[in-house]
KETORSE-47395 format. One record per residue (C-alpha): residue in three letters; x, y, z. Coordinates in nm, 2 decimals. Layout:
BEGIN
{bapa Ala; {X; Y; Z}}
...
END
This chain:
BEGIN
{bapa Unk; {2.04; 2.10; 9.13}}
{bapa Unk; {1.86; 1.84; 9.38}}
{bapa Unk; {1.97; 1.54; 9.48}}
{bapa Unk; {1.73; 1.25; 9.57}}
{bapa Unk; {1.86; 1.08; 9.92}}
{bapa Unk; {1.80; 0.69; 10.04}}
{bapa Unk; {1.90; 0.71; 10.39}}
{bapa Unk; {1.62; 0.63; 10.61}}
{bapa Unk; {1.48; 0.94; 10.82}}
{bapa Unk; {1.60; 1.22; 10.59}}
{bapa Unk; {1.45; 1.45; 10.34}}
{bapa Unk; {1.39; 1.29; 9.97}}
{bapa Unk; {1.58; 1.53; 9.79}}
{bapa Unk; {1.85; 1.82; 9.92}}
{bapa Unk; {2.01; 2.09; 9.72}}
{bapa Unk; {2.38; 2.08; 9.54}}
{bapa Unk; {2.59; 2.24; 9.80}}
{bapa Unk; {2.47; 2.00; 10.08}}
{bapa Unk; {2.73; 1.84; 10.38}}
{bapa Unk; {2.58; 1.58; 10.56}}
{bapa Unk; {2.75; 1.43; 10.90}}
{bapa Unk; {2.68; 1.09; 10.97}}
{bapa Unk; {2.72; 1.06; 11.32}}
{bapa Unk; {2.75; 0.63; 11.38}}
{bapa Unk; {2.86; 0.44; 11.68}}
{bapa Unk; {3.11; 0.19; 11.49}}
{bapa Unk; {3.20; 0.10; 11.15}}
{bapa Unk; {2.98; -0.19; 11.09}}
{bapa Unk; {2.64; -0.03; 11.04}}
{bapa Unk; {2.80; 0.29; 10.76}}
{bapa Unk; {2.87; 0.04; 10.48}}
{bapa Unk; {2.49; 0.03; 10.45}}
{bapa Unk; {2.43; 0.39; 10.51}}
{bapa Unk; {2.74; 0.50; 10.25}}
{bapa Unk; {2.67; 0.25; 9.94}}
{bapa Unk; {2.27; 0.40; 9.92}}
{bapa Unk; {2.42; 0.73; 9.90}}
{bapa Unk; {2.60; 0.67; 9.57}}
{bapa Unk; {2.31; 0.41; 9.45}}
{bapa Unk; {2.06; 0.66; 9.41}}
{bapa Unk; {2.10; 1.00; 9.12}}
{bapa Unk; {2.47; 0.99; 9.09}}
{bapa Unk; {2.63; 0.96; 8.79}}
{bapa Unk; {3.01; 0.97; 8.92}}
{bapa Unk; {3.08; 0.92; 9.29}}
{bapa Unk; {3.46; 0.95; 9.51}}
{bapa Unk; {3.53; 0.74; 9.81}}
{bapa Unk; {3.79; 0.93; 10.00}}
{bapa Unk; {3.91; 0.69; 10.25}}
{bapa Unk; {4.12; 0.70; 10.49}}
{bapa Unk; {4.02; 0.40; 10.71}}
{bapa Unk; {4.04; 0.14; 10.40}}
{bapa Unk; {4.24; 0.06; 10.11}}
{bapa Unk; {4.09; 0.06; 9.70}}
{bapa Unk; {4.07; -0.27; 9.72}}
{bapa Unk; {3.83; -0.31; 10.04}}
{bapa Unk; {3.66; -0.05; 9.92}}
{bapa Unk; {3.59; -0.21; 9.59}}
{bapa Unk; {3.48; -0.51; 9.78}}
{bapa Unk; {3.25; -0.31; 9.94}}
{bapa Unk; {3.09; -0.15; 9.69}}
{bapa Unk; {3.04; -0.52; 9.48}}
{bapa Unk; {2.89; -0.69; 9.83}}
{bapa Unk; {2.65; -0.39; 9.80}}
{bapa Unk; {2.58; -0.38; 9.44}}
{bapa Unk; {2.71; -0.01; 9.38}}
{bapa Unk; {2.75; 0.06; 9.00}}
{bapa Unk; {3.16; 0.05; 8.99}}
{bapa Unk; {3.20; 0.27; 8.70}}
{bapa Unk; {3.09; 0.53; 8.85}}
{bapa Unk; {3.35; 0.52; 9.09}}
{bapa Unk; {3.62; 0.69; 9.17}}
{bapa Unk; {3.85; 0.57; 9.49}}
{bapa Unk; {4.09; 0.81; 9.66}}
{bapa Unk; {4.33; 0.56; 9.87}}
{bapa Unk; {4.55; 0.71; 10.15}}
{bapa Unk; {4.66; 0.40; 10.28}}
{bapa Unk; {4.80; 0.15; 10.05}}
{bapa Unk; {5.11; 0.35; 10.04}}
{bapa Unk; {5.19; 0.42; 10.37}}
{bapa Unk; {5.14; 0.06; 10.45}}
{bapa Unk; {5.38; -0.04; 10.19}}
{bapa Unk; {5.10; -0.23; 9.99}}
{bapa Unk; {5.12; -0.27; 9.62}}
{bapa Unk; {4.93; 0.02; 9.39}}
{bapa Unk; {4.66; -0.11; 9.07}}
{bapa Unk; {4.72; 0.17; 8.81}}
{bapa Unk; {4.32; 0.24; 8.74}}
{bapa Unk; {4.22; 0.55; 8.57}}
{bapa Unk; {3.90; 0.53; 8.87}}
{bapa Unk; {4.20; 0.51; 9.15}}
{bapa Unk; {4.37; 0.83; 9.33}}
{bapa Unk; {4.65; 0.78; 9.56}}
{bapa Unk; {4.77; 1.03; 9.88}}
{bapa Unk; {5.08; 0.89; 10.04}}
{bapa Unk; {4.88; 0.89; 10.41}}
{bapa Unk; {4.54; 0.99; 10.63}}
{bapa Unk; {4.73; 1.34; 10.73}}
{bapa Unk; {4.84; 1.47; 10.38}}
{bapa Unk; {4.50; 1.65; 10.40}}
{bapa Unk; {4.62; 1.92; 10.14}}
{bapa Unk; {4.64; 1.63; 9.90}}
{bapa Unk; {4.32; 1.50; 9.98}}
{bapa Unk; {4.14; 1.79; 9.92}}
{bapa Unk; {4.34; 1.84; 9.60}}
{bapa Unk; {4.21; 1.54; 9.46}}
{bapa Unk; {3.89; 1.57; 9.58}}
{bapa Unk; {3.88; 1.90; 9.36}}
{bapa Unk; {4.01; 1.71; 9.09}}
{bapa Unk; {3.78; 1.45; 9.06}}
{bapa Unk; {3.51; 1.67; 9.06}}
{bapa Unk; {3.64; 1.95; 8.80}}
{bapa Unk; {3.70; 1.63; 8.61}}
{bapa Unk; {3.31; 1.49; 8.57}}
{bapa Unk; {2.97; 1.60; 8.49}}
{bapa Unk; {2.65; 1.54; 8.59}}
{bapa Unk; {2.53; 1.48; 8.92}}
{bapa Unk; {2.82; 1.43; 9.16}}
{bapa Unk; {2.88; 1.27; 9.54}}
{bapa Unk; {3.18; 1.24; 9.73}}
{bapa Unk; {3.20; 1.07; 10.12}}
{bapa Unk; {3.44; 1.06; 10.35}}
{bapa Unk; {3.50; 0.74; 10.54}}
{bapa Unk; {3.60; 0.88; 10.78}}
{bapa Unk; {3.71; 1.21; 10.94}}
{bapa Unk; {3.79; 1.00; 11.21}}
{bapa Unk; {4.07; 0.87; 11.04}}
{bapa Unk; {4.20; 1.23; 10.91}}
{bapa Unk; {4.16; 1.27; 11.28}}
{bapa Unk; {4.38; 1.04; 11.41}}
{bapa Unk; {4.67; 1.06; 11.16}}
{bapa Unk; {4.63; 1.46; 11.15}}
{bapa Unk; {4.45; 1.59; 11.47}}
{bapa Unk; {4.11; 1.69; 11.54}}
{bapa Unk; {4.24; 2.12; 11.39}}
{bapa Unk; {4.35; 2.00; 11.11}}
{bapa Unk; {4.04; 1.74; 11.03}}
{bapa Unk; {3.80; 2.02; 11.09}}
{bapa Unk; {4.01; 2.26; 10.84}}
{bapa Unk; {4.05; 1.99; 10.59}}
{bapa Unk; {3.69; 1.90; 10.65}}
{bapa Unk; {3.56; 2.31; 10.59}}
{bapa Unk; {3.74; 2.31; 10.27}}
{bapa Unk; {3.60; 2.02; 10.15}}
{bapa Unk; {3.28; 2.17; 10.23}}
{bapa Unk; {3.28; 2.45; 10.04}}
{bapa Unk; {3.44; 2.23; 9.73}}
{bapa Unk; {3.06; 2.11; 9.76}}
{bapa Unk; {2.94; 2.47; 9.75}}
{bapa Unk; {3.14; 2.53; 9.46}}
{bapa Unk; {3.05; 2.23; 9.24}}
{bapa Unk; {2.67; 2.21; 9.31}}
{bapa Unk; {2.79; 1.85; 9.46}}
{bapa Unk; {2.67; 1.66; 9.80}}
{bapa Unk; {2.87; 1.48; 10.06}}
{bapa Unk; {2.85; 1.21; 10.35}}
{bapa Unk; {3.13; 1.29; 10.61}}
{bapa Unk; {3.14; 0.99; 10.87}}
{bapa Unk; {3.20; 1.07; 11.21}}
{bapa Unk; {3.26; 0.86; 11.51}}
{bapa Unk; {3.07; 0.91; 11.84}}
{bapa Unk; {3.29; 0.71; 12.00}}
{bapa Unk; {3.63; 0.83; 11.97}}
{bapa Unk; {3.54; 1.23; 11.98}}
{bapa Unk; {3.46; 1.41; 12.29}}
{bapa Unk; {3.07; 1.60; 12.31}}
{bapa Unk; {3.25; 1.96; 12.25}}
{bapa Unk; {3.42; 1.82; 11.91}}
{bapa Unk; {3.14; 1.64; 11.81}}
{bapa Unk; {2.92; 1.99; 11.80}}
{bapa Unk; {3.18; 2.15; 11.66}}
{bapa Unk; {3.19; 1.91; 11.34}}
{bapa Unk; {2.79; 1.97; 11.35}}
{bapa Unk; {2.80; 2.32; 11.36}}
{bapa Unk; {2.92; 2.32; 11.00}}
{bapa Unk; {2.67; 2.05; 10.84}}
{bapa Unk; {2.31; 2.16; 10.70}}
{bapa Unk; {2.25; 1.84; 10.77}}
{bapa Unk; {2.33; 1.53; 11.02}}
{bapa Unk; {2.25; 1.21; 11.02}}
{bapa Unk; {2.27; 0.97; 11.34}}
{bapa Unk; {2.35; 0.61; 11.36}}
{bapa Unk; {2.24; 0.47; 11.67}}
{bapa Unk; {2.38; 0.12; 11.79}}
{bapa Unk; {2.07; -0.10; 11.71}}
{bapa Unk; {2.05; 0.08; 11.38}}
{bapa Unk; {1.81; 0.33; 11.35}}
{bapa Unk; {1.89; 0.61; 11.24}}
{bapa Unk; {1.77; 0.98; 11.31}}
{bapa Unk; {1.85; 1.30; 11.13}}
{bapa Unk; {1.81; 1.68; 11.19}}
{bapa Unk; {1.85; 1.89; 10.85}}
{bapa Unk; {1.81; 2.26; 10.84}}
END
């Protein structure tokens, strides 16, 4: 199964089974980058994230006009930080950023659970990153990977140029068929194999 893409740069369709690394400088420019990945030949979609709670990410997806019920948010932070959890069938809950086996858990889940044409991101390995470290990410982020593989799914896995050192930063490419870079002024150039 192909999936059409809407990020500037990159090829119009790409095969179930396909990773993509976005590479970006800070946060501000991915919201963009992230919301016309679900917009376009999706019909369910999981925000893992590890860098905000379901409620920003809701926000998010509403300033961007993203189709909400196709949604489905995996939270890892609103319990750690002691905030108050919405029961929502469309709402997964991790207890942090470093429970990486439960991430990947309910990452399956979601997508055993739905039909159709299905998209996951990541925002942000970064995150998994910091809470786990940089081993652990990459593990986390290979299983998630073939998850992909196994589903006939696609994923956006955001990456931060600015935290991770050159030699991790290839290391995280190595795996992707295809990677996406934010530059600061907001182009964006991609390399796909």
């Amino acid at each position: 199964m192909d999936y059409e893409l809407a990020i500037e740069n990159t090829p119009g369709t790409v095969p179930g089974g396909t990773g993509i690394l976005l590479l970006h400088p800070s946060i501000g420019e991915t919201d963009r980058i992230d919301t016309d990945f679900f917009k376009t030949d999706t019909d369910h979609f999981l925000v893992i994230s590890t860098r905000t709670t379901a409620r920003e990410v809701e926000q998010k997806l509403e300033h961007y006009e993203v189709d909400e019920s196709r949604a489905t948010i995996l939270d890892t932070l609103s319990i750690e930080r002691g905030y108050s959890r919405r029961s929502a069938d469309n709402i997964y809950y991790v207890a942090s950023p470093d429970n990486l086996d439960a991430i990947v858990a309910k990452t399956r889940e979601f997508l055993a659970n739905h039909d159709g044409k299905l998209r996951f991101s990541v925002d942000s390995v970064t995150e998994m990153a910091y809470y786990a470290d940089d081993d652990r990410a990459y593990e986390a982020t290979k299983e998630l990977l073939a998850l992909l593989d196994e589903y006939d799914a696609v994923g956006l896995f955001h990456l931060s140029k600015e935290v991770h050192d050159e030699e991790t930063l290839d290391k995280f490419r190595a795996l992707f068929s295809g990677v996406v870079d934010l530059q600061e002024d907001g182009t964006v150039t991609a390399e796909f194999q």
